[in-house]
N, C-alpha and C positions, 0 to 999 in steps of 0.2 A: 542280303543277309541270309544265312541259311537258316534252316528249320528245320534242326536235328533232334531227334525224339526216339526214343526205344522201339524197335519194332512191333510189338503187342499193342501201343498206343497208337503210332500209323495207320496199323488196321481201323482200329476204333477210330482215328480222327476221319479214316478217309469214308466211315460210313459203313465200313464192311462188315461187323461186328464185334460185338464186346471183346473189352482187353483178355476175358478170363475163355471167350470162343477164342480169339487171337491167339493165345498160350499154347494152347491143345494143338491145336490146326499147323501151328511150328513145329514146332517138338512130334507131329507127326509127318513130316518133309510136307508139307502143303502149302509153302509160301516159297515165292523167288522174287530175290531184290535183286535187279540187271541183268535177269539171267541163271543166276542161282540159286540151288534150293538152300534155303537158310534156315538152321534149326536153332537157336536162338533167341529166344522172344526179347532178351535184352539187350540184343544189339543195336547199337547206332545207329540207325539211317536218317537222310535227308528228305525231306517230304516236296520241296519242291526239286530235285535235282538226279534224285534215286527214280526207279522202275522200278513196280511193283506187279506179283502177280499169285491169286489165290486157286487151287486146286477147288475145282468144284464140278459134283457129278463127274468127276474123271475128266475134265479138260481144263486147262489151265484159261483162267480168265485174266485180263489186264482190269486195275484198280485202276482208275482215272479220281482226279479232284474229289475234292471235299462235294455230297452232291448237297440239291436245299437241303435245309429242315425243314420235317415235318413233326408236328404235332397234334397227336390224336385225343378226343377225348371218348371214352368208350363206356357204355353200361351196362356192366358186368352181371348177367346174371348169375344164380347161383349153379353151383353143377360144374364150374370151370376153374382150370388152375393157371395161375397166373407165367406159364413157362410157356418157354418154345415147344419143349416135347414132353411125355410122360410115358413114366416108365411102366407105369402102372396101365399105361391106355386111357388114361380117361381125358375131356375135352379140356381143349386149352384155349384164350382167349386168343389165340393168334385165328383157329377157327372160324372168331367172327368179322376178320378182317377180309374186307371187297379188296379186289385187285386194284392197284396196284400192289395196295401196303402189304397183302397175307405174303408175298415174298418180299418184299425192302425187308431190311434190318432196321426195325425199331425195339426198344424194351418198354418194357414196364417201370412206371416211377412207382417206386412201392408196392407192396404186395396186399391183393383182399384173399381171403383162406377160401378152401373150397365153398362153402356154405353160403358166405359172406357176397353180397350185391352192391351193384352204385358204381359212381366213378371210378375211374381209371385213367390216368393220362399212359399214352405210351408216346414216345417219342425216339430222334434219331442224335438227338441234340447231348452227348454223353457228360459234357458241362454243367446243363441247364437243368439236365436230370438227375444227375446227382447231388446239386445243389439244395432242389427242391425236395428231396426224398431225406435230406441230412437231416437227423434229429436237433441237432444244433442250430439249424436255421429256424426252426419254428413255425414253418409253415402248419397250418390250423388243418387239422381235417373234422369235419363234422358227418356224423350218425346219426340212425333212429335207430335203435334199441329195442326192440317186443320181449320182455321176459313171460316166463312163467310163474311169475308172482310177484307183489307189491314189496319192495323192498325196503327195510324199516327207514325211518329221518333218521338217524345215526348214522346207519350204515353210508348212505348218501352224503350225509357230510362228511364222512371219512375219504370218500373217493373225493371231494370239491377242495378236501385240502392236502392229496396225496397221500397215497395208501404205500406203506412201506414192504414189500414183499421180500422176503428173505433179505437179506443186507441192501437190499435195494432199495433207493429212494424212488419213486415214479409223481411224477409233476402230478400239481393239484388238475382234472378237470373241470370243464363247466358242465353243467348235466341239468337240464331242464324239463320239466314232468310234462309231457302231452297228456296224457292218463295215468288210471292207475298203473298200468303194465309197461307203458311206451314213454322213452325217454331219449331226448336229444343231448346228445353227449358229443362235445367239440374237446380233441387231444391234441397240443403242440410236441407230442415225440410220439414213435409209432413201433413200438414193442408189441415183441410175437404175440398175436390175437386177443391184445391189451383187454380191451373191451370184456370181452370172454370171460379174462380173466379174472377183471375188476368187480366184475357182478357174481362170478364165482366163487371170491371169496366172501360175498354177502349171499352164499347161499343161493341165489339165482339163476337160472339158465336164460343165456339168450336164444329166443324162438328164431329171430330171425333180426339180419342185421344188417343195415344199409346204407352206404359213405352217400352223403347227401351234397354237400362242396368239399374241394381241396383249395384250401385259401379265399379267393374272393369269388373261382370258379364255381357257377351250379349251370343245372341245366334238368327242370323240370319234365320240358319238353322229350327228352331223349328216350326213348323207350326200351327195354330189357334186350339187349343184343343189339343194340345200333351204336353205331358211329359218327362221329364228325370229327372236322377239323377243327380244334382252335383259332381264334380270331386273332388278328396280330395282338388287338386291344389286351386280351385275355394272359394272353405270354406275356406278354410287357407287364400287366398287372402282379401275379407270378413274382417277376423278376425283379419288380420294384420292392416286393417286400421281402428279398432274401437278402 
């Protein structure tokens, strides 16, 4: 049977990089299927039957098979942007990636802001990743919260039963007081720097802000710029609940 699929998604399934790198990378002649350079990112090809080959550092490389998956779990410190590059200069969590991964194509499931610390999966898995990062699926992420001030019981129940922000409705969280200042706040959808925001409208600055699990994933252990792999246990965990 074949397995004909757009050539932007090719890339991406064979592991080489994102559909939205794949786009670019066409439409600039840097991709040959059999031979030719093809500038079309929505063309047809066959993945098990077509040649492929990507333009990199100025020599054309051969794409081979889908390679493993890998999946990383990463603890982001603060000071880093969650991209491959910045325009601005500043570090990016690829940085804290050990050889092999700092060159594989992996992304980021989801995004923590510059300021922002704690987990991070990144993976090569483009399915598995988007699934998990879907708002719609629900996967839980949990924070600790440090404001600069105690924020009133009102304001707090307005956030536990969903706070409406301009015509937007935003899911109730859970939000649990370690202190006066410090609060563990778990969000099932993951709008721009929610958190930030939520306590912003109550007046609050967050001091500092830390994803502490994504779903059933934690890792106490991990320290500010280290890595590991995921456990198969842990993906499948993951996966069971999307």
């Amino acid at each position: 049977m074949p397995d004909r699929t757009p050539l932007c998604r090719a890339l991406s399934k064979l592991g080489f990089c994102s559909r939205a790198q794949a786009e670019t990378l066409i439409r600039s002649r840097g991709v040959r299927v059999n031979g030719c350079v093809q500038i079309d990112p929505l063309a047809w090809v066959d993945l098990k039957t077509d040649r492929f080959e990507a333009k990199t550092r100025g020599a054309w490389q051969r794409l081979e098979s889908a390679p493993a998956r890998v999946y990383l779990l990463l603890n982001k410190p603060a000071g880093y942007v969650t991209t491959r590059s910045d325009e601005r200069g500043r570090k990016t969590v690829y940085d804290l990636l050990p050889d092999p991964w700092r060159e594989a194509w992996v992304f980021p499931v989801g995004r923590l802001d510059l300021e922002s610390e704690g987990l991070l999966i990144l993976t090569n898995d483009g399915a598995w990743g988007q699934q998990v990062a879907d708002p719609l699926e629900h996967v839980t992420k949990t924070y600790i919260a440090t404001l600069d001030r105690k924020p009133r019981d009102e304001e707090l129940a307005r956030m536990r039963e969903g706070l409406l922000v301009g015509n937007e409705k935003w899911r109730p969280a859970r939000i649990i007081a370690l202190g006066p200042r410090c609060f563990e706040v778990t969000l099932t959808e993951g709008r721009n720097r929610q958190i930030r925001r939520m306590f912003w409208a109550a007046r609050c600055r967050v001091k500092r802000l830390v994803r502490v699990a994504i779903g059933t994933i934690t890792d106490a252990a991990l320290g500010p710029g280290e890595v590991r792999e995921l456990q198969k246990e842990e993906v499948q965990q993951l996966r069971n609940n999307l």
